[in-house]
N, C-alpha and C positions, 0 to 999 in steps of 0.2 A: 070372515077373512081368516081369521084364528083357525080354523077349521082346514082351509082353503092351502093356509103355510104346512100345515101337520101333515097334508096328503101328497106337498110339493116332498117333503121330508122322505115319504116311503117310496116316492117315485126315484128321487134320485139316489136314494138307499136303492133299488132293482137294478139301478144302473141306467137311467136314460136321463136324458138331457131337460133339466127344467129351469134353463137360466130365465127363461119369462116370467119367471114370477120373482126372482130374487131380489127385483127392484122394488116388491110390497112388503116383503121381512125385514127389508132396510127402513120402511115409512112405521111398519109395526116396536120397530126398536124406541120412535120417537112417542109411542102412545104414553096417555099419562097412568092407563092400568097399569099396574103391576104384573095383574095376570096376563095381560095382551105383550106386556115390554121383554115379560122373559122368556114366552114363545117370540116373539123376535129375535132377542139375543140367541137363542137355543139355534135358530133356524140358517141365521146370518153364520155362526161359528160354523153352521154343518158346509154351508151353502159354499163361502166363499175364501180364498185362500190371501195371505197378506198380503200380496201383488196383486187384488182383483184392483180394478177401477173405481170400484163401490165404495172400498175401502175408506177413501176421502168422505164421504159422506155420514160415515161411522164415528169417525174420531171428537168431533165435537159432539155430538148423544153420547160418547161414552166420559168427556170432559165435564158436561152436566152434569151425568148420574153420580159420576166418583165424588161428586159436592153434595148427593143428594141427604137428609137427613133420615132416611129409610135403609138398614142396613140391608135387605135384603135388594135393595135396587143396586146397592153399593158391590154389591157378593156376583149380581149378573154382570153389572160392568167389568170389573173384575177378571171373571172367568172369559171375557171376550178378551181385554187383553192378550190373554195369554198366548190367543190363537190369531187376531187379527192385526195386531200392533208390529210394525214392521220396524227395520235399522232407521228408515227415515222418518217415522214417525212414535219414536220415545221419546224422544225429548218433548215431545207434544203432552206425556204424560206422565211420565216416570216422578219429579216434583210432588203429585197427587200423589201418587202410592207410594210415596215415601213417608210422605205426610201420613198416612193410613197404617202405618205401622203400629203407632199410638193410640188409633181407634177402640173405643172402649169396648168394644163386641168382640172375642176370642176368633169368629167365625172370617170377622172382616183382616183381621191380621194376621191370621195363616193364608190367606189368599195372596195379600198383600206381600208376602215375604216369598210365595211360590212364583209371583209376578215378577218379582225384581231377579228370583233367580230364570224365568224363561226368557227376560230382557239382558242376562247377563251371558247365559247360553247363544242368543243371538247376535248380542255386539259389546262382547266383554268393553271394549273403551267408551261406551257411554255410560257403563254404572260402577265400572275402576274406584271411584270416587264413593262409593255407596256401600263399598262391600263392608267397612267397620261397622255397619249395619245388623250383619248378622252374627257376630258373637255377643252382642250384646241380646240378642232374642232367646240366646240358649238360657236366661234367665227368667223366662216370660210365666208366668203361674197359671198359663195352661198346657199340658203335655202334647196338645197338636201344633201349639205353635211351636214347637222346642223339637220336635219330631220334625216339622217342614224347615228348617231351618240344617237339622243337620247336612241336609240333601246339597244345598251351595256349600256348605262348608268342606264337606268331601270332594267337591269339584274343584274351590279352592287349595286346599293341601294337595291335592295330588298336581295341581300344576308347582308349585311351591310350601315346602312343611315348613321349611323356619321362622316364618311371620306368626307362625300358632304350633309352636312348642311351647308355649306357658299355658295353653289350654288342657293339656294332658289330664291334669287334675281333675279340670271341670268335669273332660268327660269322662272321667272314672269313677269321679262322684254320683252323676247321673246315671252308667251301668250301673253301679251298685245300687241305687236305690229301687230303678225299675229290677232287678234282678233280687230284691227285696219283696218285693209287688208293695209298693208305696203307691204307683199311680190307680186310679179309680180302677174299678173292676170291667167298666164300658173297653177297656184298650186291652184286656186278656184275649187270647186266641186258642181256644182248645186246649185249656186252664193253664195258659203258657203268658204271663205278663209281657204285655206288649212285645212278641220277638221280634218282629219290622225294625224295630229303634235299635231292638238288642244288636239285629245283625248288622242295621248300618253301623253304629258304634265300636262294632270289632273293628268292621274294615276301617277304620278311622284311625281307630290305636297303633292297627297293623303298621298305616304309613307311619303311623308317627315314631313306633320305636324301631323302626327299620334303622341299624344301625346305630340307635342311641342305646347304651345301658342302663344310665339313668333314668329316663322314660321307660323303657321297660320294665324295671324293675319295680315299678308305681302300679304294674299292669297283673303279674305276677297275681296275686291273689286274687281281684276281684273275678278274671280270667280261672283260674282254679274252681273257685265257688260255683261260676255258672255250669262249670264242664262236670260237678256231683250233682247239682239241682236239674240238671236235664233232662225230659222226659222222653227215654228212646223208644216209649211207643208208640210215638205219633210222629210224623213227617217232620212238623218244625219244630221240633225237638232235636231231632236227626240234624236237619237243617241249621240249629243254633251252636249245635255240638260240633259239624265241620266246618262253623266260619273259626271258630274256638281253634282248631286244630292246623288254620289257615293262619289263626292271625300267630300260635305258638310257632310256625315255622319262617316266618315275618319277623319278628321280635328277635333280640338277644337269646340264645335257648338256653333255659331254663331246664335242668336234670329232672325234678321233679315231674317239669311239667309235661316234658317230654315223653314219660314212664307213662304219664296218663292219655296222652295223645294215642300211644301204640296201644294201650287197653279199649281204647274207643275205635281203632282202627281194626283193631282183632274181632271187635263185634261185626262192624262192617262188613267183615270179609266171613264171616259165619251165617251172615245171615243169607235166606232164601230169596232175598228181595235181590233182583239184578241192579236196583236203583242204587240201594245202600251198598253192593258190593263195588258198584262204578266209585260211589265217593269213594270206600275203602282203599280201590286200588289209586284211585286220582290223589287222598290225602296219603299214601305211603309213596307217591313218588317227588312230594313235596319235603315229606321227613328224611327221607335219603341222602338228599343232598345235604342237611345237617348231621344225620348220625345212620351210617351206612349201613351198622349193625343189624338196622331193626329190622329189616328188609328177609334179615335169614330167619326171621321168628314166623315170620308167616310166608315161608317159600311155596307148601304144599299149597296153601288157599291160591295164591299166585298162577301154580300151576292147574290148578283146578279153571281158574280163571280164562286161562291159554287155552283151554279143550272147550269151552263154551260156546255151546252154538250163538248164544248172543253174537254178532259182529261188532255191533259196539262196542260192547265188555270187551274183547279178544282186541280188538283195535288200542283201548285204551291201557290194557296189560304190556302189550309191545312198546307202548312209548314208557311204561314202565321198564321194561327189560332194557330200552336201550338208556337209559339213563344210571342204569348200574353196571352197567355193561365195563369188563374189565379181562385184561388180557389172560385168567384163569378160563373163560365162562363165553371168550367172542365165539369161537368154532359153534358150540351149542345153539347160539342169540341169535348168530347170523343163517343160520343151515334152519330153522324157524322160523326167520323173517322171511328167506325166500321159497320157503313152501305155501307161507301164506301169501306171499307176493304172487306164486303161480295161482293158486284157486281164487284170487279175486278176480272179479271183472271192472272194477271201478278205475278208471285212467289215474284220476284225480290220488287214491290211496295210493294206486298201485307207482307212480313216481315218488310220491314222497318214502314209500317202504324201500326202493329202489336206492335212493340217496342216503337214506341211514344205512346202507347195509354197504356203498362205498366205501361211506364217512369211517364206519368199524372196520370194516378191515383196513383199511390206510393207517388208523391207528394202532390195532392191537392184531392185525394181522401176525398170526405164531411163525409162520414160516413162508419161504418165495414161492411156492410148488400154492400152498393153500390160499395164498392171497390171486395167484393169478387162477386158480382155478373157480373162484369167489368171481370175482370178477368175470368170467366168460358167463355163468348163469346167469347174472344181473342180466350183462347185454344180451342174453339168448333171451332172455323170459320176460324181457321188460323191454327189449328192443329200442323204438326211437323214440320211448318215454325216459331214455336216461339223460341225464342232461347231457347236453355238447360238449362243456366244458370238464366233466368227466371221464370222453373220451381223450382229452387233450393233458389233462392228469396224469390220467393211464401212459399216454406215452412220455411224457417227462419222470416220470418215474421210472420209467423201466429203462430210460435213458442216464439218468442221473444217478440211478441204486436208491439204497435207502438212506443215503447220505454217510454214510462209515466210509471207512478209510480200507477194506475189506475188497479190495479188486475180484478176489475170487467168487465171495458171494453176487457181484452185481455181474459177474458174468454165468454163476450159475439160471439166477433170476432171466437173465435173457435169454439165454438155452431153453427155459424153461417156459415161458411164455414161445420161442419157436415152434417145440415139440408142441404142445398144444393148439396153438392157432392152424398146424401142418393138418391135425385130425381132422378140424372143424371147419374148414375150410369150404368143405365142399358139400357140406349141409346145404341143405335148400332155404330161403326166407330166413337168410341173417341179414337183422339191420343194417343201414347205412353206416353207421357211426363205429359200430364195432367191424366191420369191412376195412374202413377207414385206419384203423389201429391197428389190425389185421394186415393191410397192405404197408406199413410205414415199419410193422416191425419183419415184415417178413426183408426187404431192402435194406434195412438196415444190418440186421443182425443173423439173418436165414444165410449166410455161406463163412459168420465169422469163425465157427472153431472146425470149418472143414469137414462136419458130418452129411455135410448137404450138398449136392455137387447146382453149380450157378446152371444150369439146365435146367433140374429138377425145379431148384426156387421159381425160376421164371416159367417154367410149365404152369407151376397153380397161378402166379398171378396172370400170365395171358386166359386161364381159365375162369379165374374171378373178372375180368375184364369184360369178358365173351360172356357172361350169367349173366351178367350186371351192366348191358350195353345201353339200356336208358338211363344210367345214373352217371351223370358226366363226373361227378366229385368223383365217384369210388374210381373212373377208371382213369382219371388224374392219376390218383395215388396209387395206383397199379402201374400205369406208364414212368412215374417218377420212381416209383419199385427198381421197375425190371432196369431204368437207366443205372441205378446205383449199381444193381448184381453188376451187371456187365462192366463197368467205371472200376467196382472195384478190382474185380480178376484181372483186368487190362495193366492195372497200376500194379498189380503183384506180378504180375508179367506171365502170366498165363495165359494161354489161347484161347480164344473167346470165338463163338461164331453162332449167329442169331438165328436163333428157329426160326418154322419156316410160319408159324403161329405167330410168330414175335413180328415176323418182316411184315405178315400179312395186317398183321395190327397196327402199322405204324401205317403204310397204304390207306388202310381203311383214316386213321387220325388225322394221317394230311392233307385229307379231303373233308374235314368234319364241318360242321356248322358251326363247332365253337371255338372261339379264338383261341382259347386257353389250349383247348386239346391240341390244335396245330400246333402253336408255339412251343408244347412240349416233347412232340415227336419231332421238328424240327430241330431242337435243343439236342433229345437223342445222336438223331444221326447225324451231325454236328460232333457233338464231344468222340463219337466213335471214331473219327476221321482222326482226333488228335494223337500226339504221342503219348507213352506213360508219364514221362513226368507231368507235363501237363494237365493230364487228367487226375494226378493226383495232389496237386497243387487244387484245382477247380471242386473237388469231388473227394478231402481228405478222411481216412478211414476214421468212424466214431467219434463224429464231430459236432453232431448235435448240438451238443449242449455249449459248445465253444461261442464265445463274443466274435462277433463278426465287427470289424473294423469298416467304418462307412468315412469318406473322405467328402465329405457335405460341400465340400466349395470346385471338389472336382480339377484340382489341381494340376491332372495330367491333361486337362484339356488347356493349359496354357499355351504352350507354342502353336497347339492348333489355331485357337481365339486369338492371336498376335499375327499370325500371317494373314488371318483372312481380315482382320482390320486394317493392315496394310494394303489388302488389294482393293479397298474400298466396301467393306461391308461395314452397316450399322454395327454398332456398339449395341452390347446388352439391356436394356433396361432394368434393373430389380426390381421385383415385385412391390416391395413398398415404395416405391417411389411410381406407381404406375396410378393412373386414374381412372383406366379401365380400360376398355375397347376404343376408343377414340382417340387416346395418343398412340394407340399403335396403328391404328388408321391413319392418321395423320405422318407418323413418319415412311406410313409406306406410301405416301403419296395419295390416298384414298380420293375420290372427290367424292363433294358434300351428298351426294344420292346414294353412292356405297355405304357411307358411314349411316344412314340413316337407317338403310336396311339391314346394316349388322348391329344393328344397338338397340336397344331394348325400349320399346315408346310405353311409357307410365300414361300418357294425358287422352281420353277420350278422342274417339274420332269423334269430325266434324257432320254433321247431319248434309248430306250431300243435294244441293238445290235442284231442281224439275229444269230443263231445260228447255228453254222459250225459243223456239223459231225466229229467227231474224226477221224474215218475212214470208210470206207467201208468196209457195213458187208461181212462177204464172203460167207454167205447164205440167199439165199434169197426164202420167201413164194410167191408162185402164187394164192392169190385168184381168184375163180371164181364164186361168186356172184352175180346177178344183184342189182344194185341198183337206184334208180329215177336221173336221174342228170338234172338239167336244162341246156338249150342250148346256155346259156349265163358265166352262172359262177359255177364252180364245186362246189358239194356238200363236205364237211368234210366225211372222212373216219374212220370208229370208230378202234380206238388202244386200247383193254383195257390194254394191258401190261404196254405202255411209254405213257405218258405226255409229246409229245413237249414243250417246251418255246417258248410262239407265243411270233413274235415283233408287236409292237402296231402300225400300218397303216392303213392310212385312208380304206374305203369301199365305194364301187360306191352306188348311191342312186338304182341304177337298181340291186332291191335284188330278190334273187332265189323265192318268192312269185312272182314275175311279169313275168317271164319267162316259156316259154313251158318246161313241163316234158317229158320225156323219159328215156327210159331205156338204159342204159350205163354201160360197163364193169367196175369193178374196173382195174386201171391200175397202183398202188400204187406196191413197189416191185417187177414189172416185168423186169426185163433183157432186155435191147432195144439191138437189133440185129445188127441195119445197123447203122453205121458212130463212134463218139468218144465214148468211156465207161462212163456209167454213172449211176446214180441208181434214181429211184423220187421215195425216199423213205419217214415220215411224212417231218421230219427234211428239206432234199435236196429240199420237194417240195416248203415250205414255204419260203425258202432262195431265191430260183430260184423266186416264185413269187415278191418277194422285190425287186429282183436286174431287173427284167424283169419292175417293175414299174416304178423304177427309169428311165431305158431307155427308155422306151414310154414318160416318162415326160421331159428327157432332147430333145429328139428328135420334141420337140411337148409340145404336150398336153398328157395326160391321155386318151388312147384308152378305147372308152366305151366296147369296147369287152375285154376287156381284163382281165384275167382268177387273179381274186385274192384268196386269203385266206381268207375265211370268214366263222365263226361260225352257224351253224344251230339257230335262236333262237326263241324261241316259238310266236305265231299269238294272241295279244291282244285284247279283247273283248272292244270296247269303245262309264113608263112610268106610273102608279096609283100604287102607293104603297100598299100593300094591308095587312090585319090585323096581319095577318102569318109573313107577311115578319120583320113587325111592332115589332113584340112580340119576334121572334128571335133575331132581332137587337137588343134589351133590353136584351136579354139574354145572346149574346154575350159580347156586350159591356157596360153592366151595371155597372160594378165596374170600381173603379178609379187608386184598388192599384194594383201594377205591381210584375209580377213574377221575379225573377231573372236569367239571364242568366247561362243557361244551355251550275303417276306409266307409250344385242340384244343376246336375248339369240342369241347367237350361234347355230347354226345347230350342235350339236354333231354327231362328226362323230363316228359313230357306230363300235366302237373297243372296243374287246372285249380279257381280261387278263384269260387265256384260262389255267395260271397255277391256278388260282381261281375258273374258271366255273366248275359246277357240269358238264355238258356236255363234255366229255372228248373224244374228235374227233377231227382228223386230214386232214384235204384238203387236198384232193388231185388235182393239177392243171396238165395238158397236157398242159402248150407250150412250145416253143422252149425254149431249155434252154442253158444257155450262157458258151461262151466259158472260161468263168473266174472259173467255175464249175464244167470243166471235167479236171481230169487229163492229162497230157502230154505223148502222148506213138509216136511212130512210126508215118511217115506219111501213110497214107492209099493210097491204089491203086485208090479205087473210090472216093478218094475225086474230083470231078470235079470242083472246086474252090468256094464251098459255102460259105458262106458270114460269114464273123466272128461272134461267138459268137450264131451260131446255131450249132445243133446237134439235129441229125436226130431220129425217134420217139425210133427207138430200138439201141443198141449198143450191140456190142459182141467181145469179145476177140480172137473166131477164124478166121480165114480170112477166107472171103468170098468165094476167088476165089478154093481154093481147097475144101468147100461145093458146087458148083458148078459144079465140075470137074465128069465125069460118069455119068450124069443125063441118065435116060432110056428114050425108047418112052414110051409115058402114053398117054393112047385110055381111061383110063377114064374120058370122057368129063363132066359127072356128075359130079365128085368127083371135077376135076377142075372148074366148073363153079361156087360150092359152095364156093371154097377155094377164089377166087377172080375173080373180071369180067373180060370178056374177051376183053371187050373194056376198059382196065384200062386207068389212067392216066400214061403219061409220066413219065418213073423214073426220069429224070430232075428237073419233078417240088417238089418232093420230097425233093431236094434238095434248095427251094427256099422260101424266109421268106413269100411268100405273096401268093394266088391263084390266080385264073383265075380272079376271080373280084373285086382285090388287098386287099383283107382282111387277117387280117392274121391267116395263118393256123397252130391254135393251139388245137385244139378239132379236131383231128384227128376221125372218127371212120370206124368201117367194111365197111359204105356206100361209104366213099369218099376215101376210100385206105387203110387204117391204117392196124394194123397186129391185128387179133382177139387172144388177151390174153387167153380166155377163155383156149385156148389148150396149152398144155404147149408144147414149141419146145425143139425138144429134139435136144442134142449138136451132129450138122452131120460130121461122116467119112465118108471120102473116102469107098466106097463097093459097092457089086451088089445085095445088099437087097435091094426087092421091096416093103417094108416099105418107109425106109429108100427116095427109089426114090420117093416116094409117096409123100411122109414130104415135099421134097426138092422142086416137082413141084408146091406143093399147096405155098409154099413162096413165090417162083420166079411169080410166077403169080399171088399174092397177093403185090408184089411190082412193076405190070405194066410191066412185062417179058413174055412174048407166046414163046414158044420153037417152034421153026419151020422144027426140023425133027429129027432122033432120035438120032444123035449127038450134040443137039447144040451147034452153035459157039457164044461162051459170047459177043463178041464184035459187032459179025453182028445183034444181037438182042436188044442190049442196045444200039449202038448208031447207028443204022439205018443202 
């Protein structure tokens, strides 16, 4: 079995499904081997996830072991734990493993303390109460447990440090020791004393003198020592050296310590390794932001950095530059980023280089002319990856100035942004969003200082309108353009008359599909009607940024709301005072049918009952009709007199589109002759079909043959530094002064409420129909013990045996060869739910025996009309009967 688990193991290591066995690594967990218990546990952790099912069947075997006196049974239970022990089931065990902290075996109490911290990662408020647990382990006289211990403690401090600010000591006690090499030689790493602990331990310190000088200043030395004892020829050496440099820019900073940082960073950044130069640049964009200086000591390496075909290096250089980024150096930083912003092809970079290069020029933009021309690249080159709210910046800005009291400058800046938007305007595949800003400043500010005649302005925007005809926003903001140009000249009393592009655009808008576009071409030619002042009361010049005054109670609607409550109109309701749709039904008079359909129904429909026949008609029509039936499920039979009440049940996906046509009798109201009375009338049919469903479904399944009620419904259509590098460096880092930190459905099943449908037809079904459905009369002679709950195609109130009784010879062999074959099937099987190749026989027709409806039989006496014996032989041998001489004997014929 052992063996058995181990290959369940590589199977669902390939990836395929081997839950059958998972229930034997569960039974192996309880073996009393050793060897067999921890290939179970080994196989159970792989197998199964702490939500499996199994799970419960786990926790007591793992309740045993944790008591077991074999530490290593102790160490597997354990390790399942870790992986199997769920929020609801710790407290099942956590008691034990706390208790195991104490265990005399070093092996059992680093497990033990790893446990409590993966119980504490999964539902911190069950071991809240536990966590004074683990500063006390940082004492423990084995260095793995004091190593697995620091691991929750770091997770504690960084959700809160001031509960362990008096531990400081401790752990600078312990760096120094291990940074000693005090612990066994077994925990060196590429003759590097234990660096795992080392680095967890920076990051520890880090949090803790964040902000305290006290604590840092405890940190100070043993932190210095490790950053000379370093070994920068091997990786975690490198690696011990920049947590050092992480936790120095964390802490209180330290001058000295700082001098040392930037000597370790200068390595970095010399060396050939891309690795060590990523730290270099990653740990000098940490120093910066403490002492900005350092930044100009290794500007060349910097830029050397910035020409690196690496893209990552070059990636993480740029979030360097932009983090010293200062209004000497933005022109250079930013005309950089968006070069590299053009040659990537990554969305994901290429937005966020896009937002920093906003963000800088908003801030340390030098002048109106460079910041708007900043800006047009972004949205040329970056298009509809800049964010939206960027464009909506863009124009409160250029609306608002730059907040100075400097009227001239915020009018040059808007000139300024004209004249440019005028050029670019009619470039090809400019964004939505810069169109958008494009269109809002050309209406606003395209004819204020008179350079621009209100034609011209509204020529480009009916042209960007007409480019851009699938984009409804842009030619929003185009149509509310051109209203402005014209609003304004109107108001300065200027002559105004609309192109013949303008007229045609507004034609075209007030015929649009979208509401918005109509209501603002109407809006248009609306204000154009009005006088100047008017229009400049509605439409005041450079008004943007102005508060709009909103009269929320609507006060000028009072004399309105007062006469017409005098002529008898309801009074208002307020919204909070309202309960929904139902008092406003109510006060309009609603009745109770209206309110039901306008309101929203929460509670399940009712499961709608079969409906039962009053009685049997006692006349019945024989159509004889043909009509198309498929060969699978009967077509609906048109009633225009009655409307059944269909009940609502499912429909097989196998609809009368997928099935062979043919021609088929109707057999809807025909009189069934042989076995119990019964009528498949619309009503009986639909009934019989439910209750036939039901029994296919309890016996089983849903027979795909099987004849339902279902609606006809219509068929849908569907190394030499060189001058360049020289003069960048200066450019970059020329200044001194510093920036400041910054979509199941459901398969509806296809039921169809048939007292609703305009289609008003009734199914008719042929199968057997159940004995809970025919009335109760006499037993019958030929009943031969058919099976309950059938009933044979025809039924007839006279007895058979005296329509039988005087049959003549009949020589005509035509006449009977038409009426039925001569080679019929057995009357027996007549009487049996299933055919020859177990299907069941419910779609009876002339081919396979059934009685052809077409003729209507007429009800036979006893007599010696040769009609009459005519009628009576075409039956008898339409039900699998050959008369064998000119008396025949009923019994020697039917049962052999």
């Amino acid at each position: 079995m052992k063996e058995y688990i181990i290959r369940l193991v590589y199977i669902e290591m390939l990836g395929h499904d081997a839950s059958f066995g998972y229930i034997h690594a569960v039974k192996m967990t309880h073996d009393d081997s050793l060897y067999l218990k921890r290939t179970g546990y080994l196989a159970v952790t792989l197998f199964l996830n702490e939500d499996h099912d199994l799970i419960i069947l786990i926790v007591n075997t793992i309740q045993k072991d944790l008591k077991s006196d074999n530490y290593l049974v102790v160490c597997a239970a354990l390790n399942a734990c870790c992986k199997l022990i769920n929020e609801e089931t710790i407290p099942a065990v956590v008691q034990q493993v706390v208790d195991l902290l104490g265990h005399a075996k070093e092996a059992v109490r680093k497990k033990a303390v790893m446990v409590l911290h993966r119980f504490f990662q999964k539902s911190p408020g069950s071991v809240n109460h536990l966590v004074s647990n683990f500063p006390k382990r940082l004492s423990d006289n084995d260095p793995g447990v004091m190593g697995a211990t620091l691991f929750p403690l770091y997770d504690l401090i960084t959700i809160d440090v001031n509960p362990y600010k008096d531990l400081v000591a401790s752990f600078v006690n312990i760096l120094k020791q291990v940074a000693e090499r005090r612990l066994p030689k077994t925990y060196d790493y590429h003759q590097t004393p234990a660096p795992f602990i080392q680095i967890k331990l920076l990051k520890i310190l880090a949090l803790l003198g964040s902000g305290d000088k006290k604590s840092s200043e405890q940190m100070y030395t043993v932190i210095g020592d490790i950053m000379r004892k370093s070994d920068t020829a091997s990786n975690i050496g490198n690696a011990i050296l920049y947590e050092c440099i992480c936790c120095i820019s964390s802490i209180q900073p330290s001058p000295k310590l700082l001098e040392t940082a930037a000597d370790a960073i200068a390595n970095f950044l010399k060396s050939d390794s891309h690795n060590l130069k990523y730290m270099g640049i990653d740990a000098l964009g940490r120093l910066i932001q403490i002492s900005p200086d350092i930044a100009e000591q290794h500007q060349l390496a910097v830029i050397d950095c910035l020409e690196d075909p690496d893209d990552t290096l070059k990636r993480k250089t740029f979030e360097l530059l932009y983090k010293m980024t200062k209004s000497s150096n933005v022109e250079v930083i930013v005309d950089r980023m968006i070069d590299y912003m053009i040659s990537i092809n990554d969305n994901h970079y290429k937005t966020e280089t896009a937002s920093r290069c906003v963000e800088l020029a908003e801030q340390f933009a030098p002048s109106n002319h460079w910041f708007i021309q900043t800006m047009n690249k972004v949205f040329q080159h970056a298009g509809d990856l800049v964010n939206p709210k960027v464009a909506h910046n863009l124009m409160r800005l250029i609306a608002e100035g730059f907040g100075e009291d400097d009227d001239t400058a915020d009018s040059q800046l808007r000139m300024s942004a004209v004249e440019s938007y005028l050029k670019i305007v009619d470039e090809p595949k400019l964004p939505s969003a810069f169109l958008q800003v494009i269109c809002w400043v050309l209406g606003e500010y395209g004819t204020a200082d008179g350079k621009y005649s209100a034609s011209y302005i509204s020529g480009k925007l009916c042209d960007v309108a007409e480019a851009h005809s699938s984009d409804d926003t842009v030619k929003a903001y185009a149509v509310t353009a051109l209203m402005k140009v014209y609003c304004f000249e109107k108001a300065a009393g200027r002559k105004t008359t609309l192109l013949p592009e303008c007229q045609s655009l507004l034609e075209e808008l007030s015929a649009s599909h979208s509401a918005d576009l109509q209501q603002r071409a109407y809006e248009f030619r609306a204000i154009l009607d009005l006088d100047a002042n008017a229009i400049e009361n509605i439409m005041p010049l450079d008004a943007s940024c102005e508060d709009i005054e909103i009269d929320t109670s609507l006060s000028f609607l009072d004399n309105y709301v007062q006469k017409a409550i005098e002529q008898g109109a309801e009074p208002y309701i307020p919204e909070n005072e309202r309960s929904g749709t139902l008092n406003i039904s109510k006060i309009r008079n609603h009745n109770a049918y209206e309110i039901s359909t306008h309101s929203l129904r929460f509670e399940a429909y009712e499961v709608p009952k079969p409906v039962v026949p009053a009685k049997i008609p006692s006349t019945v029509t024989y159509p004889t009709d043909l009509v198309p039936v498929t060969a699978t499920i009967s077509e609906p039979s048109y009633q225009p007199s009655v409307q059944p009440t269909w009940p609502l049940v499912p429909v097989s996906d196998a609809g009368s589109a997928l099935g062979s046509t043919e021609l088929k009798l109707r057999l809807d109201g025909v009189q069934k002759k042989w076995g119990k009375p019964t009528y498949s009338s619309g009503a009986s049919s639909s009934s019989t079909s439910n209750f036939e469903l039901d029994r296919n479904t309890v016996n089983g399944a849903t027979k795909p043959d099987t004849a339902i009620s279902k609606p006809r419904e219509p068929r849908q259509s569907h190394v030499e530094v060189s001058e360049e590098k020289q003069k960048l460096a200066a450019s970059l880092f020329g200044g001194t002064t510093s920036r400041s930190e910054r979509k199941q459905s459901g398969k509806v099943s296809r039921t169809t409420n048939h007292g609703e449908d305009k289609v008003q037809s009734a199914t008719v079904t042929v199968p057997i129909t159940t004995a809970a459905q025919a009335q109760p009369h006499p037993p019958d002679l030929l009943d031969l013990g058919e099976p309950v709950g059938y009933t044979s195609s025809y039924s007839s109130t006279v007895d058979p045996f005296k329509q039988l009784e005087g049959l003549l010879d009949l020589s005509q062999d035509v006449n009977a060869t038409a009426a039925g074959t001569s080679n019929g099937p057995d009357l027996m099987s007549l009487y049996s739910d299933a055919d020859t190749n177990g299907n069941s026989n419910q779609n009876l027709n002339p081919v396979n025996g059934s009685v052809n409806p077409s003729k209507k039989p007429a009800l036979l006496t006893k007599g010696p009309s040769l009609k009459d014996a005519l009628d009576k032989d075409a039956l008898v041998r339409q039900m699998g009967v050959n008369p064998t001489g000119q008396n025949p004997n009923l019994f020697s014929d039917l049962l052999g």
